[in-house]
C-alpha positions as CSV (number, residue, x, y, z in Angstrom):
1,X,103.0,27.3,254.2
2,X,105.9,27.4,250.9
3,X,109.1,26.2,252.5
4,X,112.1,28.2,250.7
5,X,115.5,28.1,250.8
6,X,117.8,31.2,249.2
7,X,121.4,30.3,247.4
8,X,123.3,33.3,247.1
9,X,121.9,34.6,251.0
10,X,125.0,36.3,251.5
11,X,124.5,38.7,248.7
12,X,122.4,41.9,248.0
13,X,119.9,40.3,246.3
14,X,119.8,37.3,247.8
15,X,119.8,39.1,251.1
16,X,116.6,41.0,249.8
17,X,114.4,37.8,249.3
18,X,115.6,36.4,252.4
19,X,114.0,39.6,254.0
20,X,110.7,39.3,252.1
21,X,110.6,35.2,252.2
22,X,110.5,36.0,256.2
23,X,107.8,38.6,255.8
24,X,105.7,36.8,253.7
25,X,102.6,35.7,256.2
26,X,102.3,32.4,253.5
27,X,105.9,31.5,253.3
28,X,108.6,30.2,255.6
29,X,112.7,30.7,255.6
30,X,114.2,27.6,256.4
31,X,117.6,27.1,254.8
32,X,120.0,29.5,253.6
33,X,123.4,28.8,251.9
34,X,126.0,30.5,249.9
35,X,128.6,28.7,248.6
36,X,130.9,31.1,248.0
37,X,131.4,31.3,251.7
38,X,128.8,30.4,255.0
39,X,128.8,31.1,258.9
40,X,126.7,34.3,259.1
41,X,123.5,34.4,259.9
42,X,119.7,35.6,258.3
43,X,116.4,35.2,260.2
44,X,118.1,33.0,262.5
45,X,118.9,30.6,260.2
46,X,123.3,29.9,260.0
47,X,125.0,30.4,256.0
48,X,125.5,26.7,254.5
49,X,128.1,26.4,252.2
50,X,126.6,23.5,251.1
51,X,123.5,22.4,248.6
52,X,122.4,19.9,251.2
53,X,121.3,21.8,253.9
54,X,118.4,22.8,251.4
55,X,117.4,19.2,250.8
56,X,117.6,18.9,254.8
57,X,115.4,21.5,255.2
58,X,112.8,20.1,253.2
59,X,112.1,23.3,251.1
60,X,109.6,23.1,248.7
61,X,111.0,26.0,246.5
62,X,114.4,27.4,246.2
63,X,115.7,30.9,245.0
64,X,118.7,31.7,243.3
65,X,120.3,35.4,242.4
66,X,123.7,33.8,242.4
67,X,125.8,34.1,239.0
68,X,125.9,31.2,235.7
69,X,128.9,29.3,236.6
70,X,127.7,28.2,240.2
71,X,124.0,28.1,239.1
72,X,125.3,25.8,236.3
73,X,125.8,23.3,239.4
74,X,122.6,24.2,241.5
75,X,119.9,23.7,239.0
76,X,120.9,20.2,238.3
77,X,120.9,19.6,241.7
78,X,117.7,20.6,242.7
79,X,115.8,18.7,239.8
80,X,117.5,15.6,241.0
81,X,116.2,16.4,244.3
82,X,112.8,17.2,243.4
83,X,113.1,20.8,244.5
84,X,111.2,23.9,242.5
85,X,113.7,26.2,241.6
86,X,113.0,30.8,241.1
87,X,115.9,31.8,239.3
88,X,116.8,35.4,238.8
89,X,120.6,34.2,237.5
90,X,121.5,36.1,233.9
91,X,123.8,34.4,231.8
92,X,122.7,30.7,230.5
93,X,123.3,29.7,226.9
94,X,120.6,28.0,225.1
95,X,122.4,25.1,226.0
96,X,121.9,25.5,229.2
97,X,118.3,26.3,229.0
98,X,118.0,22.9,226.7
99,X,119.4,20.7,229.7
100,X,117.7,23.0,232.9
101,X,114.3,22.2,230.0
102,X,115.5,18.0,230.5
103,X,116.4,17.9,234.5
104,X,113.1,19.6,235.5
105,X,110.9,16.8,235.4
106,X,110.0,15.8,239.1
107,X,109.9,19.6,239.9
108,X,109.9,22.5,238.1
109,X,111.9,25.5,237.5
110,X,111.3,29.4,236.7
111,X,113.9,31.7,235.5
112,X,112.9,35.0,235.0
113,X,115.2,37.9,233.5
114,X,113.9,40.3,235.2
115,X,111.0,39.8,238.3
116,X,110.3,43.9,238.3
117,X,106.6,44.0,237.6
118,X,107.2,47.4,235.6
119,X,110.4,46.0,234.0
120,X,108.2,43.2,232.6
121,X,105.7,45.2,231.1
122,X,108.5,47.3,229.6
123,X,109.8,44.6,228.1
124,X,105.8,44.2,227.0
125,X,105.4,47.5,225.6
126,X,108.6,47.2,223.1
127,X,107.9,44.2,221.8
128,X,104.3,46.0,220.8
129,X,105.9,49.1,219.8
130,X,108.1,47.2,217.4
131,X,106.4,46.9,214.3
132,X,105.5,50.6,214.1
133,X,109.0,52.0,213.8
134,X,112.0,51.6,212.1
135,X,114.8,52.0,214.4
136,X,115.6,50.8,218.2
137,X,118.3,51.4,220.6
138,X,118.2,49.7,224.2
139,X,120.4,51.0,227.1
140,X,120.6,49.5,230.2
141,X,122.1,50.9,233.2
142,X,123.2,49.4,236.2
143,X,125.2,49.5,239.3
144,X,129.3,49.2,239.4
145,X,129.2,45.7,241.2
146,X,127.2,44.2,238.1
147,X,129.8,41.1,236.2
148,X,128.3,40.5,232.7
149,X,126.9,43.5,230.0
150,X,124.4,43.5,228.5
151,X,121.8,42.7,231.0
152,X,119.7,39.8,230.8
153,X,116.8,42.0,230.4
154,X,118.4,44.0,227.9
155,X,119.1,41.2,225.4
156,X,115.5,39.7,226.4
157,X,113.9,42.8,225.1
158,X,116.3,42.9,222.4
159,X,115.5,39.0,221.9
160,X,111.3,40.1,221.6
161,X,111.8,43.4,219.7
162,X,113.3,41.4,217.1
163,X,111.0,38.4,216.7
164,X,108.1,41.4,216.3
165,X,109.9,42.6,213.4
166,X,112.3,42.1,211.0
167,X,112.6,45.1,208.8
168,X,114.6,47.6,210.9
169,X,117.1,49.9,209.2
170,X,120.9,49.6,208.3
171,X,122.8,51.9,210.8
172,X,124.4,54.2,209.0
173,X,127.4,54.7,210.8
174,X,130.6,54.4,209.0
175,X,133.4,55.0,211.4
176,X,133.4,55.0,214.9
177,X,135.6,57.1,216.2
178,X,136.0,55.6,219.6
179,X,135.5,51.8,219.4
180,X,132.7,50.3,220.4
181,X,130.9,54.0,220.5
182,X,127.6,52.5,218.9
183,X,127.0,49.6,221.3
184,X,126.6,46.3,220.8
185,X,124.8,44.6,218.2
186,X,122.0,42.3,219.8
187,X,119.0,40.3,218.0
188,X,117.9,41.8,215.0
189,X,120.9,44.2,214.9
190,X,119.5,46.4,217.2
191,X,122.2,48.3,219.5
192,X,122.5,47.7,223.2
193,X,124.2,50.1,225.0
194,X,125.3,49.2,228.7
195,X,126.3,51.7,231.6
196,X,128.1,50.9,234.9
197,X,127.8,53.6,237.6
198,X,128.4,53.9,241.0
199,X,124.7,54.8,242.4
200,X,122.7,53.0,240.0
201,X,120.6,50.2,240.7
202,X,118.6,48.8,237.5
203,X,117.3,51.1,234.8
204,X,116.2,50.8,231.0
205,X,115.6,52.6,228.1
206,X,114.0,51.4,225.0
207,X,114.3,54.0,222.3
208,X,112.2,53.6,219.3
209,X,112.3,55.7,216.2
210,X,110.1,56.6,212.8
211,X,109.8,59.8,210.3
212,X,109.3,62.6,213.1
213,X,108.8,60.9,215.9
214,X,110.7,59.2,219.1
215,X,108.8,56.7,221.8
216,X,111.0,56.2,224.6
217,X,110.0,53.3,227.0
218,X,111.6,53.2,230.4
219,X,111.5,51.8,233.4
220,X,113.9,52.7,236.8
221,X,114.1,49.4,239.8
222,X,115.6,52.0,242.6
223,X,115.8,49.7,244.8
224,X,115.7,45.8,245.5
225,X,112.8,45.8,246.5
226,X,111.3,46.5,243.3
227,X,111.8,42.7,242.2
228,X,110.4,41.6,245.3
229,X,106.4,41.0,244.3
230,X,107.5,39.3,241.2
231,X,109.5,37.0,242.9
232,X,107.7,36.2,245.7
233,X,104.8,35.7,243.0
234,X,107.0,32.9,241.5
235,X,107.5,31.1,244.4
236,X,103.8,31.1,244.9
237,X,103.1,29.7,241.1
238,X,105.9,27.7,240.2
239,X,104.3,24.1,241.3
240,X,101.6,25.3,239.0
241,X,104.1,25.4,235.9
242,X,105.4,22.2,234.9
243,X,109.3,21.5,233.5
244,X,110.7,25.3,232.7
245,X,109.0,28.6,232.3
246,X,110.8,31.5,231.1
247,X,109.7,34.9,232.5
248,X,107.2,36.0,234.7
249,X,104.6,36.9,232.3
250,X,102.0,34.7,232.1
251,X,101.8,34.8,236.1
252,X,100.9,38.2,235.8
């Protein structure tokens, strides 16, 4: 039986993998804290405020959905503690990745932009796709409560696209006649376009472009859910993957 613990319990997301730590029949929920604020309950189990109550609990793997800043504090701490950590955080400079890559050495740590099965063979599919066309747009959409744009996923496909190929065109725009109408410009100069909207969950689009002809590669996370398996995955194969593993990919 996987002990876990869940940071971030008291949000969406982190309320999501507290639901399917609980249903998993090989995995146990035995801490819970939020730091941002504790005293509800999940499963039964009370809202630390504190990093401790994980170590208390003896968890042998920890997730975080939390955001940068705070998980900036609660990687550290778990390597020191000897804790595997499933990190779904967006947001870490290379950096960050550099010292997360130096603390996990008694235990190990997975971050994963996106844990979506479908968003990670998305991501797949572009990076194949890239080398056969000459132009690519991404655009991301997401819901209203979202903090940073683009998504981590976005500027991870944008990240693959352009280390498959280095010979996409010049844009040709000249003038943009509302600032910041073309996007931003990610890896490779390719344009990442984000959208905020009330209703959304997760979506993306990879638009891909040659001499008469378009590919369009989406895929649409319409619930929370979606990243469960991916997740839930992780905590089952992160022992198996010493120091730091980016991405879900090779557990697939």
């Amino acid at each position: 039986m996987i002990r876990v613990g869940v940071v971030g319990a008291n949000g969406r997301m982190g309320a999501t993998v507290c639901d399917a730590v609980a249903a998993a029949k090989d995995m146990e929920l035995v801490a819970v804290v939020d730091t941002a604020g504790g005293g509800t309950t999940s499963h039964g189990l009370t809202v630390a405020t504190e990093l401790k109550a994980l170590a208390d609990a003896r968890c042998d793997v920890v997730v975080d959905f939390t955001v940068a800043d705070a998980a900036r504090t609660t990687l550290p701490w778990l390597a020191l503690h000897g804790i595997h950590a499933v990190v779904g955080t967006t947001g870490f400079s290379d950096d960050d990745m550099v010292a997360f890559s130096s603390a996990f050495t008694r235990s190990n740590c997975l971050i994963a932009a996106n844990f979506a099965i479908g968003a990670v063979l998305m991501m797949k599919f572009a990076e194949l796709a890239a080398p056969h066309f000459e132009t690519a747009e991404i655009i991301e959409f997401h819901h209203n409560a979202k903090a940073d744009a683009p998504s981590g996923t976005a500027m991870a496909t944008a990240r693959r696209m352009a280390a498959a190929s280095d010979s996409w065109a010049d844009d040709p725009t000249k003038h943009e006649v509302v600032s910041g109408a073309r996007g931003g410009t990610g890896p490779g100069g390719i344009h990442v376009h984000a959208v905020r909207m009330v209703g959304m969950t997760a979506s993306q689009e990879v638009i891909l472009g040659s001499a008469g002809q378009t590919l369009v590669v989406r895929h649409d996370s319409n619930d929370r859910i979606s990243f469960m398996p991916g997740v839930l995955l992780a905590c089952r194969r992160v022992a198996e993957r010493p120091g730091l593993t980016i991405g879900i990919d090779d557990l697939l």
